[in-house]
FITORMI-172356 format. One record per residue: residue number from 1; z, y, x of N, C-alpha, C in turn. Coordinates in nm, 4 decimals. Each point is the difference from the previous one (the first is absolute). Last residue first. Layout:
<atom NUM, <Z, Y, X>, <Z, Y, X>, <Z, Y, X>>
...
END
This chain:
<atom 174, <4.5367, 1.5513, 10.1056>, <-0.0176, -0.0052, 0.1505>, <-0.0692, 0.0819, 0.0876>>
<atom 173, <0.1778, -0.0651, -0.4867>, <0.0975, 0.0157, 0.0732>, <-0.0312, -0.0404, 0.1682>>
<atom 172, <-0.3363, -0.0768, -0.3968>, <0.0501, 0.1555, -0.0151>, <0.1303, 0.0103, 0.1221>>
<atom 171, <-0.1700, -0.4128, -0.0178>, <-0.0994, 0.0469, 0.0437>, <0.0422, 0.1908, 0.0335>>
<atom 170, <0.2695, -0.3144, -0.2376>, <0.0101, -0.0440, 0.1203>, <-0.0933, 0.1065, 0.0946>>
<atom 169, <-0.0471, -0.0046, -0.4734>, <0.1192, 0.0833, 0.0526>, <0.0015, -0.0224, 0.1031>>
<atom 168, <-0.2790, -0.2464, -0.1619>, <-0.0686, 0.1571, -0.0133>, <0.1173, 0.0380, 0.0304>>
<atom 167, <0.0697, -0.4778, -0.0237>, <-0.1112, 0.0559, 0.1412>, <-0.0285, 0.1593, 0.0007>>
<atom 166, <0.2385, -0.1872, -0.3957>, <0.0781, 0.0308, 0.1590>, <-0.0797, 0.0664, 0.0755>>
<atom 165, <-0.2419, -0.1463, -0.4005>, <0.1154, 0.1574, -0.0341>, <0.0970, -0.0058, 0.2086>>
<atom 164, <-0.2795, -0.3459, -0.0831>, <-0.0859, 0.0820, 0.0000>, <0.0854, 0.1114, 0.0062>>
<atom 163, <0.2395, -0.3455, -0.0604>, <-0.0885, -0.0213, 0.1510>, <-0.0650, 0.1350, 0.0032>>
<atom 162, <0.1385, -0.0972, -0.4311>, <0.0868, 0.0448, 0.0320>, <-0.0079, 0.0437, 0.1281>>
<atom 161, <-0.3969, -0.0280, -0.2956>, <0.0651, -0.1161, 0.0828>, <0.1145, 0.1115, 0.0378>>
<atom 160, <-0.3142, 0.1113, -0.4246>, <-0.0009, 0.0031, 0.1438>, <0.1569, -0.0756, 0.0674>>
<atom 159, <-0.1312, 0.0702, -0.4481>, <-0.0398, -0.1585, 0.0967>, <-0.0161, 0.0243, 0.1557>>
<atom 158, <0.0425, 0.3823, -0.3399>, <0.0976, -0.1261, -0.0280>, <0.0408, -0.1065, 0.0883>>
<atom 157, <-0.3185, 0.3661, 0.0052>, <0.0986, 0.0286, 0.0860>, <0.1253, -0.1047, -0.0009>>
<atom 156, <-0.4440, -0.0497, -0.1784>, <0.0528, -0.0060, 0.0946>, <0.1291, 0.0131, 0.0812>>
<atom 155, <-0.0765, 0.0889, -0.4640>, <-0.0287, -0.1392, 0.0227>, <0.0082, -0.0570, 0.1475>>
<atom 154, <-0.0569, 0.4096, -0.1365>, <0.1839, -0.0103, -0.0822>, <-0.0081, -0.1833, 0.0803>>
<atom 153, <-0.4202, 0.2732, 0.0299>, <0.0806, 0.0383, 0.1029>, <0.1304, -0.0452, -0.0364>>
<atom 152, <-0.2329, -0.1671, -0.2948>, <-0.1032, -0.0451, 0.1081>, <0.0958, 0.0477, 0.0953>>
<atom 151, <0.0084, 0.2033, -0.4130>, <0.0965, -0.1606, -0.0046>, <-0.0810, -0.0707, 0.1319>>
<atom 150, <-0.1241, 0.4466, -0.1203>, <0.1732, -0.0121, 0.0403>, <0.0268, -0.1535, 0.0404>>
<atom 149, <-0.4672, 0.0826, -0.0905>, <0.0559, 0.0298, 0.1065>, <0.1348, 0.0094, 0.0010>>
<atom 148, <-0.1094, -0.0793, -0.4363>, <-0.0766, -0.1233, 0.0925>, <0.0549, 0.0373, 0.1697>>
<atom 147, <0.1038, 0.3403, -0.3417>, <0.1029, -0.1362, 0.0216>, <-0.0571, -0.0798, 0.0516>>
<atom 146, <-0.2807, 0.3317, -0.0382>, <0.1069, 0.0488, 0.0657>, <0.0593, -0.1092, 0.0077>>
<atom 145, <-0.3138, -0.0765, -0.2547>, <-0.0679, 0.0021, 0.1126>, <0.1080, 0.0122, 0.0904>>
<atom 144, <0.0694, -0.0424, -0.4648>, <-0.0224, -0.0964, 0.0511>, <-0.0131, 0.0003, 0.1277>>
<atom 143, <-0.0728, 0.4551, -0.2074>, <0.1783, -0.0536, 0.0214>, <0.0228, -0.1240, 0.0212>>
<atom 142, <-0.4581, 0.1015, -0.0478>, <0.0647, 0.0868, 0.0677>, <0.1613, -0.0576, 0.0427>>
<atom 141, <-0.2077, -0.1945, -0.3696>, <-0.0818, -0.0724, 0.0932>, <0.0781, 0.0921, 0.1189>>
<atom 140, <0.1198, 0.1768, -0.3853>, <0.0906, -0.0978, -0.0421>, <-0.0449, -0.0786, 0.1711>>
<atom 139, <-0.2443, 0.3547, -0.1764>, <0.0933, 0.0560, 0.1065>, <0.1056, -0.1271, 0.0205>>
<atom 138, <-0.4015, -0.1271, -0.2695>, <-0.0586, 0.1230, 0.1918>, <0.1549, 0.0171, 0.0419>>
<atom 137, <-0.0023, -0.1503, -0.4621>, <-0.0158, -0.0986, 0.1148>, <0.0006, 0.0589, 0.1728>>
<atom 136, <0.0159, 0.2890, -0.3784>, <0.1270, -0.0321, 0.0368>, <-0.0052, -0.1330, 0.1091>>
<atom 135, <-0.2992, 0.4607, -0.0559>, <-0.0069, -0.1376, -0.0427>, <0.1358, -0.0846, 0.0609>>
<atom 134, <-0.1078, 0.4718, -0.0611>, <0.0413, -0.0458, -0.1015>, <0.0288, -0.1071, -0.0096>>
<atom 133, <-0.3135, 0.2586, 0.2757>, <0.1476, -0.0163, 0.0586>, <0.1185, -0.0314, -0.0814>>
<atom 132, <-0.5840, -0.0845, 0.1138>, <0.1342, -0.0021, -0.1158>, <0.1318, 0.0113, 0.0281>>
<atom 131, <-0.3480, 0.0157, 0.3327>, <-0.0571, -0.0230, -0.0854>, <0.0295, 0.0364, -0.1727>>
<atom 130, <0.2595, -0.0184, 0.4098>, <-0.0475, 0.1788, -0.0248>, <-0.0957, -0.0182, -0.0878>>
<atom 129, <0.1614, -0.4081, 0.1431>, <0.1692, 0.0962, -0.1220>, <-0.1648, 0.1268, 0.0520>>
<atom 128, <-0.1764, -0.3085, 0.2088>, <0.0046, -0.0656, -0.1441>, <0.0750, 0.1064, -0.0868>>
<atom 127, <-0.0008, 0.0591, 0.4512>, <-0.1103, 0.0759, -0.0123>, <0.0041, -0.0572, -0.1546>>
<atom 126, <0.3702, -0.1642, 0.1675>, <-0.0169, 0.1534, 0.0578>, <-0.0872, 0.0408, -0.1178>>
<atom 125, <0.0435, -0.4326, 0.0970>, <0.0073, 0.0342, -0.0809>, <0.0776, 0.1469, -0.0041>>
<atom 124, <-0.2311, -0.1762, 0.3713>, <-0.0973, -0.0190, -0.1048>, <0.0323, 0.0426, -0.1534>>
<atom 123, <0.2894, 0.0493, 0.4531>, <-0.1250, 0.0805, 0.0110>, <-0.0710, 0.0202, -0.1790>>
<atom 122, <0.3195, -0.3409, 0.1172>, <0.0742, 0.1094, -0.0671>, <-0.1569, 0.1007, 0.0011>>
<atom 121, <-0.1012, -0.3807, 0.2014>, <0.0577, -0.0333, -0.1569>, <0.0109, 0.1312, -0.0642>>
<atom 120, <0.0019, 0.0133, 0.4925>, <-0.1702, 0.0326, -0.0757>, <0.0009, -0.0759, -0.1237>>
<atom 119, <0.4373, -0.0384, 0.2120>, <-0.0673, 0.1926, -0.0298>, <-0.1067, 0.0166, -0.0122>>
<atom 118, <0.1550, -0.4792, 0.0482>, <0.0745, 0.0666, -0.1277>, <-0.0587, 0.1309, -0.0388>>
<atom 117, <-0.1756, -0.2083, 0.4296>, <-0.0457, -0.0494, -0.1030>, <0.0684, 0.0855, -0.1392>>
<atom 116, <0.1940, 0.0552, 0.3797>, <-0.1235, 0.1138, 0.0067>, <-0.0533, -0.0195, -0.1003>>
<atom 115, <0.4081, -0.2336, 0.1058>, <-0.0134, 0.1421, -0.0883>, <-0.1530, 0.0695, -0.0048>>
<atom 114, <0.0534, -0.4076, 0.1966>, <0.0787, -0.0028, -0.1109>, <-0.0151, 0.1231, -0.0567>>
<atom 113, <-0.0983, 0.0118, 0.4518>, <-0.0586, -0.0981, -0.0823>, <-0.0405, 0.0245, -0.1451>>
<atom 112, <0.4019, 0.1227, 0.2679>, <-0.1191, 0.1067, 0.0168>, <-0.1267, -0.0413, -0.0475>>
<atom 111, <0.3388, -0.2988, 0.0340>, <0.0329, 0.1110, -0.1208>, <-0.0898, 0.1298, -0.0106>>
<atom 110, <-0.0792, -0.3198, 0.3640>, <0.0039, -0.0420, -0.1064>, <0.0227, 0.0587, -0.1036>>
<atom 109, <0.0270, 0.1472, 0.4201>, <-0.1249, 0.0501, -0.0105>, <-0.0086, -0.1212, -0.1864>>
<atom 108, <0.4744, 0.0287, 0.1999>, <-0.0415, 0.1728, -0.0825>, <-0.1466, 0.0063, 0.0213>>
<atom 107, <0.1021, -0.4852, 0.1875>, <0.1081, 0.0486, -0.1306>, <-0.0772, 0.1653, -0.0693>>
<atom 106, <-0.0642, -0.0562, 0.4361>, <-0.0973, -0.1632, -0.0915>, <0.0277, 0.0681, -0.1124>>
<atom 105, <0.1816, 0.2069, 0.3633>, <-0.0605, 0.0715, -0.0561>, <-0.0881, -0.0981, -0.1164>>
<atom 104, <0.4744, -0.0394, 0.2393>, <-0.0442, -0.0709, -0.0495>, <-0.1440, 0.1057, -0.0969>>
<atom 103, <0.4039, 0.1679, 0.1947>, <-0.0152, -0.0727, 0.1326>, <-0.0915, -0.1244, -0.0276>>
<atom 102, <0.1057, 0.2972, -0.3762>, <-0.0188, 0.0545, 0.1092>, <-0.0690, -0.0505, 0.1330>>
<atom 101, <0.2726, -0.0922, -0.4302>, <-0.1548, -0.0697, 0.0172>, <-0.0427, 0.0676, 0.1306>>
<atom 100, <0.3404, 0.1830, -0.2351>, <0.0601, -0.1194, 0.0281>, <-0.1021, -0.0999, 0.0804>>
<atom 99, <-0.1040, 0.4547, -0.1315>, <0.0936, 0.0035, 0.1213>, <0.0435, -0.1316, -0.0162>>
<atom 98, <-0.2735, 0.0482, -0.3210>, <-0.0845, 0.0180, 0.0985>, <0.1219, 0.0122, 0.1652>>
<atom 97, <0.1293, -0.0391, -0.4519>, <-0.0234, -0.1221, 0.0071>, <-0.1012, 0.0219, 0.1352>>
<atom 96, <0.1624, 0.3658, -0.1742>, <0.1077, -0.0998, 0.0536>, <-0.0424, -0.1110, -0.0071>>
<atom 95, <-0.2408, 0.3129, -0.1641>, <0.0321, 0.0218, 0.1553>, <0.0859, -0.1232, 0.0411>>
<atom 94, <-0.1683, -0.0375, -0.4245>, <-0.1258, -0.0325, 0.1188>, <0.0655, 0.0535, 0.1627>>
<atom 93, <0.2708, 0.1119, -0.4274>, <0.0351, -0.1806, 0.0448>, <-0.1227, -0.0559, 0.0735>>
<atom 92, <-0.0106, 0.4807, -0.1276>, <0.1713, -0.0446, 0.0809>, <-0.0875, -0.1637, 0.0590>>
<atom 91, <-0.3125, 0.1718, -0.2824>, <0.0138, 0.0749, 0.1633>, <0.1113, -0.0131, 0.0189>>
<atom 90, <-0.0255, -0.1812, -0.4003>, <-0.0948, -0.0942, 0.0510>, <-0.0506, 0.1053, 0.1428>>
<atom 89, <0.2718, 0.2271, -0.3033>, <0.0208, -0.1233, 0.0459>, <-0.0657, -0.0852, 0.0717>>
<atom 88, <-0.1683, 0.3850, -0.1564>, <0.1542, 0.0095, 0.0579>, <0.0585, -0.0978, 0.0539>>
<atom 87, <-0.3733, 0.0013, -0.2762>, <-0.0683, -0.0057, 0.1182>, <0.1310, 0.0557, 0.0875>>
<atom 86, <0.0858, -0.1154, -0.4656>, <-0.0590, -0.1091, 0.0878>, <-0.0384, 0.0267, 0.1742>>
<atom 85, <0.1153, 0.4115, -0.2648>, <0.1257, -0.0752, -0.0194>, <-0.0303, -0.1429, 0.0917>>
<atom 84, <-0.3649, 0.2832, -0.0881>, <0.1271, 0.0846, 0.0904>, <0.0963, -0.1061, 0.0255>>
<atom 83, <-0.3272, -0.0876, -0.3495>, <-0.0433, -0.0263, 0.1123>, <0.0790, 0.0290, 0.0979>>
<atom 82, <0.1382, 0.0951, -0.4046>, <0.0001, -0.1783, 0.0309>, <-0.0659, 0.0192, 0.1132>>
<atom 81, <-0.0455, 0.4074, -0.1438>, <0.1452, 0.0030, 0.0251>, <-0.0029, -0.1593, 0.0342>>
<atom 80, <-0.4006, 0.1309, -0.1722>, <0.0378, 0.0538, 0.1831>, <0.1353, -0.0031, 0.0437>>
<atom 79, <-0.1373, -0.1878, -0.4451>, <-0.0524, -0.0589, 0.0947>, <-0.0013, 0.0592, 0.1188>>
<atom 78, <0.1456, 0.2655, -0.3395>, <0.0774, -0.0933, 0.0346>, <-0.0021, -0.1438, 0.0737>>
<atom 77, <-0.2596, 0.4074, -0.0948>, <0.0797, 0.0146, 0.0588>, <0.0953, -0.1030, 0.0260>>
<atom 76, <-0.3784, -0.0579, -0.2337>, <-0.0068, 0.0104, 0.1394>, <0.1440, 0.0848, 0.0425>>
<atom 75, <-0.0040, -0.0785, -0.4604>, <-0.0036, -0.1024, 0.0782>, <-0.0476, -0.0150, 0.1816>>
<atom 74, <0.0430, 0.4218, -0.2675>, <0.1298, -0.1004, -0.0116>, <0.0057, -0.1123, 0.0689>>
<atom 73, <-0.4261, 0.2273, -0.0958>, <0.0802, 0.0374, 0.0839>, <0.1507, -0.0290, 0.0791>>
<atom 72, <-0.2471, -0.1932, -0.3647>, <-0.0728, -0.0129, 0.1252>, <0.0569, 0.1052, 0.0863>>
<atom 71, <0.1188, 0.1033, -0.4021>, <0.0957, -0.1302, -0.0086>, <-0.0865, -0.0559, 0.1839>>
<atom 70, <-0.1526, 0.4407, -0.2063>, <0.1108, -0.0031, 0.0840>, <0.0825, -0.1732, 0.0322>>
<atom 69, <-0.3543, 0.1166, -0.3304>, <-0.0392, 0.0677, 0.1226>, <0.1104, 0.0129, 0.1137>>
<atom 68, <0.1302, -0.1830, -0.4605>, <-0.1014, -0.0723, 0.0634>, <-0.0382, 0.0482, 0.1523>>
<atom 67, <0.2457, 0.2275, -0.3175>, <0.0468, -0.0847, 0.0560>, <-0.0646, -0.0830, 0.1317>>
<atom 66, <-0.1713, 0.2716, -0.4046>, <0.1187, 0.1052, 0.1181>, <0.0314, -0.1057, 0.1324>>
<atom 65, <-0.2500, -0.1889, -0.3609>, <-0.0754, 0.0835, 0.0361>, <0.0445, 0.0690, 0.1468>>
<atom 64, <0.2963, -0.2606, -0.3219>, <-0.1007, -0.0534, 0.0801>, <-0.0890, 0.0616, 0.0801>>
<atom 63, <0.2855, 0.2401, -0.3467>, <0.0589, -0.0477, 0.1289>, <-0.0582, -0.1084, 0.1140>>
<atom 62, <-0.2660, 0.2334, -0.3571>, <0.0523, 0.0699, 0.1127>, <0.0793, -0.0466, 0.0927>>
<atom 61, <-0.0707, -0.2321, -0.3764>, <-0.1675, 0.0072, 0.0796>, <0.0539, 0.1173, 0.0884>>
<atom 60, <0.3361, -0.1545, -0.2960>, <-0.0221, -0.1156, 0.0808>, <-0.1371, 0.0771, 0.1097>>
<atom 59, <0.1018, 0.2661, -0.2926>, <0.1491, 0.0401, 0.0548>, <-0.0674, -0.1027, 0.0988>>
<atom 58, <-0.2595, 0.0154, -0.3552>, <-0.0319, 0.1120, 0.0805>, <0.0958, -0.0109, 0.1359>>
<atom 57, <0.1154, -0.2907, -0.3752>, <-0.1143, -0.0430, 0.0737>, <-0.1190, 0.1284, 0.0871>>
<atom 56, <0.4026, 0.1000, -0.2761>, <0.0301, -0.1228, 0.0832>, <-0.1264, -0.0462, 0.1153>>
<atom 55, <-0.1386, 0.3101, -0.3765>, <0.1066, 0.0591, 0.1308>, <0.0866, -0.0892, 0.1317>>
<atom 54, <-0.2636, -0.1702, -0.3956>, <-0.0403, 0.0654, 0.0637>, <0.0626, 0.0642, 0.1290>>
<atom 53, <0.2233, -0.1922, -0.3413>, <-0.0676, -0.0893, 0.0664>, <-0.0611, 0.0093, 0.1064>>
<atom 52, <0.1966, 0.3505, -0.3061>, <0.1053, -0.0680, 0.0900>, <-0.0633, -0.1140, 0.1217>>
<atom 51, <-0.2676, 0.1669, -0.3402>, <0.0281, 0.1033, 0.0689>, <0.0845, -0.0504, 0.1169>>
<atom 50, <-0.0468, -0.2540, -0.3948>, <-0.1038, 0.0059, 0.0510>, <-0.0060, 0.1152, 0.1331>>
<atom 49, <0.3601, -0.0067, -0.2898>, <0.0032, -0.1613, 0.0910>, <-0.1401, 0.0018, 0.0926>>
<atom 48, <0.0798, 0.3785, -0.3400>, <0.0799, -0.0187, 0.1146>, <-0.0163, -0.1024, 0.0991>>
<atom 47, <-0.2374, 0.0055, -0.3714>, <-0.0859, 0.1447, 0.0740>, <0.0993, -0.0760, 0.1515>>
<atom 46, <0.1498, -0.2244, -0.3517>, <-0.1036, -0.0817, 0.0265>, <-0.1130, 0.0856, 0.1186>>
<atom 45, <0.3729, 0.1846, -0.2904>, <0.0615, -0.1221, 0.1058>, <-0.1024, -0.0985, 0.0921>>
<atom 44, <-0.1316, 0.3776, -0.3696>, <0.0719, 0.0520, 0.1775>, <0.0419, -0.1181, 0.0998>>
<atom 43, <-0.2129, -0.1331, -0.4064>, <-0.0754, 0.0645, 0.0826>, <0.0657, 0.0385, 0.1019>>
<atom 42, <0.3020, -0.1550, -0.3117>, <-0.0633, -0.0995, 0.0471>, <-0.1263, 0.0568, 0.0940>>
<atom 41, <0.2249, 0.3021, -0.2653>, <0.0557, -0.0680, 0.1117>, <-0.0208, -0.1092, 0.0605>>
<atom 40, <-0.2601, 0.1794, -0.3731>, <0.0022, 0.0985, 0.1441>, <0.0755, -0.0400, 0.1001>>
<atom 39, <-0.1822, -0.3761, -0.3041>, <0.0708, 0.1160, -0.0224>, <-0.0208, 0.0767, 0.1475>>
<atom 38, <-0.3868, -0.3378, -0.1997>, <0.1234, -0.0079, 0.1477>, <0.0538, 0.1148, -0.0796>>
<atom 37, <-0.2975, -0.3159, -0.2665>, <0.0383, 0.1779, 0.0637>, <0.1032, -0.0700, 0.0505>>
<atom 36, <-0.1472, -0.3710, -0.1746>, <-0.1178, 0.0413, 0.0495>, <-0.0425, 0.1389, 0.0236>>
<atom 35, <0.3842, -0.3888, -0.0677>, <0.0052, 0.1027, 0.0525>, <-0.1302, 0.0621, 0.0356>>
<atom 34, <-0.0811, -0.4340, -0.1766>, <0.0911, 0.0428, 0.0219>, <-0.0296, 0.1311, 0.0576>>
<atom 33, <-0.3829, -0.2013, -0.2946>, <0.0682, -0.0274, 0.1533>, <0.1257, 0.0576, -0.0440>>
<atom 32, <-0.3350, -0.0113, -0.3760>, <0.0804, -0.1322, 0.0505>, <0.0947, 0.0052, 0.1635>>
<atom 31, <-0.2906, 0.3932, -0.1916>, <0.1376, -0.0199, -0.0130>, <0.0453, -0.1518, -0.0043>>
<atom 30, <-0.3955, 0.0440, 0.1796>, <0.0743, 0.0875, 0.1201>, <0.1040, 0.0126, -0.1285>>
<atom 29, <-0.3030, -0.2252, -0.1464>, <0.0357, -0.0818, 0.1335>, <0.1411, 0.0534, 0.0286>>
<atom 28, <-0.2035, 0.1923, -0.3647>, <0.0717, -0.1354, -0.0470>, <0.0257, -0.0519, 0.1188>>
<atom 27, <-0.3465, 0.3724, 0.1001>, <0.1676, 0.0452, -0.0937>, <0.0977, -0.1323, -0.0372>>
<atom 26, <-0.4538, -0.1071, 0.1889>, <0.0931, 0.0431, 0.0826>, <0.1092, 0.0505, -0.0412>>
<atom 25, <-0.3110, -0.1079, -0.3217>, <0.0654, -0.1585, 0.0520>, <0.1218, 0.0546, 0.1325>>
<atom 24, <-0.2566, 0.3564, -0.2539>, <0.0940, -0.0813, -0.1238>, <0.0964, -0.1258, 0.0820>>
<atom 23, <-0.4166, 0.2046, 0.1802>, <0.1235, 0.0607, 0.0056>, <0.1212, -0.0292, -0.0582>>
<atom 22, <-0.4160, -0.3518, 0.0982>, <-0.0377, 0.1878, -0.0845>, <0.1760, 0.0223, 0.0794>>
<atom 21, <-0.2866, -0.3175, 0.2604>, <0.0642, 0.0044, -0.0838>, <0.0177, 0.1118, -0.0623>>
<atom 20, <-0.4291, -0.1727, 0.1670>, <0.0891, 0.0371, 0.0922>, <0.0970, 0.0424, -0.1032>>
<atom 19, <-0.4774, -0.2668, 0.1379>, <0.1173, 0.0355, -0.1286>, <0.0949, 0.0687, 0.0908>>
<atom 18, <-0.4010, -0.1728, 0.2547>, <-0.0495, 0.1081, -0.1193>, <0.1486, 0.0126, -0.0885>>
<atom 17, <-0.0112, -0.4199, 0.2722>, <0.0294, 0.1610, 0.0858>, <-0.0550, 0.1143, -0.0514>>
<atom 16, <-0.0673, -0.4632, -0.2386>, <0.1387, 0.1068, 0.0093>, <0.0219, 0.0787, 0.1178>>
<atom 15, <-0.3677, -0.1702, -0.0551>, <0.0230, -0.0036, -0.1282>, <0.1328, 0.1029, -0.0301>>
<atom 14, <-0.2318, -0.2179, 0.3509>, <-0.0776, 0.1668, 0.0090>, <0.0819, 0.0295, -0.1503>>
<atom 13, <0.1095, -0.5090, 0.1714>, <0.0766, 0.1527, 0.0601>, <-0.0260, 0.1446, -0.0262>>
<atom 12, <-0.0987, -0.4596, -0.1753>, <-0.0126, 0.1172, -0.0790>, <0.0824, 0.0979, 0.0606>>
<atom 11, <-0.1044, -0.3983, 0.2146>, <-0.1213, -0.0075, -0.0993>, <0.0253, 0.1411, -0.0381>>
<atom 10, <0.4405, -0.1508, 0.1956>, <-0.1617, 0.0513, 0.0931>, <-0.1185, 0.0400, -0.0334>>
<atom 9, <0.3523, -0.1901, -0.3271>, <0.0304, 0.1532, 0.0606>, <-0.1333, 0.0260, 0.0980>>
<atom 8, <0.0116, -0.4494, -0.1735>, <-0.0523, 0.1526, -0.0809>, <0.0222, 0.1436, 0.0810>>
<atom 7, <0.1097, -0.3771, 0.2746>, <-0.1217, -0.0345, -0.0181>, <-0.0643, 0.1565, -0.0953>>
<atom 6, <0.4632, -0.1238, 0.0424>, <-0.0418, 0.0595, 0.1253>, <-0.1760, -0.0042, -0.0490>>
<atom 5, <0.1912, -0.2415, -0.3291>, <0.0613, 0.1479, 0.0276>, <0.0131, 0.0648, 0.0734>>
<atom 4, <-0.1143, -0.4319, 0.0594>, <-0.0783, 0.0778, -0.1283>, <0.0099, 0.1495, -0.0325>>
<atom 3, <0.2569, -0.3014, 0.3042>, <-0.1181, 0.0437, 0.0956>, <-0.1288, 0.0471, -0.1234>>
<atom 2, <0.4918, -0.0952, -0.1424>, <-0.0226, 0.0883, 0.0758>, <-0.1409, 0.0621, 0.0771>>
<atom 1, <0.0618, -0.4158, -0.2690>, <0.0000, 0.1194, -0.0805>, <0.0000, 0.1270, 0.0856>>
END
């Protein structure tokens, strides 16, 4: 029955896109609805909210706007402060691992090694952060880089031989 009644309608589509309802039918629609005047207070409350919305959402597009141009700033600053801080360290515990190593140039052309590789790492994601200085991987890879070399010079100095620690004083007292 349905594909009959799809069938007429199509046949007599030119049929009924020529009618068009009189007036009589929209008046009976539109008082069948609910609330179909808003009161005045209902307008204001509805002016208000709408306004309010707005303004909210003016408030959001400025404070993003404002923000934004400076948050990259923020963040390089605070990637030059991590850099200060790592590269503080990791120059104590290279000297001192270089005066313990001393009487042993094998050792400080190894870490010398070690690090050159890490600083053409660091080199790369350098040039990656000026790409995007937003990118959290880039600085997360950075701050990986530093602790890789800490834990290398932390690592030596660990295992260095007690033998090793004498012989450099022995050496220093002659």
């Amino acid at each position: 029955m349905p594909d009959n009644f799809e069938k007429h309608i199509s046949s007599n589509k030119d049929l009924f896109d020529d009618l068009t309802p009189s007036i009589d039918v929209w008046d009976r629609i539109e008082g069948n609805l609910p609330n179909k005047k808003f009161s005045i207070a209902q307008r204001v409350t509805i002016g208000t909210a709408s306004a309010a919305a707005i303004f909210i959402i003016v408030l959001i597009a400025l404070k993003f706007y404002t923000t934004e141009p400076s948050q990259p700033h923020n963040l390089l600053s605070k990637i030059e402060e991590t850099e200060k801080y790592y590269n503080n360290i990791l120059y104590q515990k290279r000297e001192m691992l270089f005066k313990l190593t001393s009487y042993n140039p094998e050792i400080q052309n190894d870490v010398n090694e070690e690090f050159a590789i890490l600083d053409s790492a660091m080199i790369e994601l350098k040039e990656d952060l000026n790409d995007d200085i937003s990118n959290r991987e880039v600085v997360e890879a950075m701050i990986l880089n530093y602790r890789m070399k800490l834990k290398v010079l932390e690592d030596i100095l660990k295992y260095l031989s007690p033998e090793q620690k004498e012989a450099k004083t022995n050496i220093d007292n002659i």
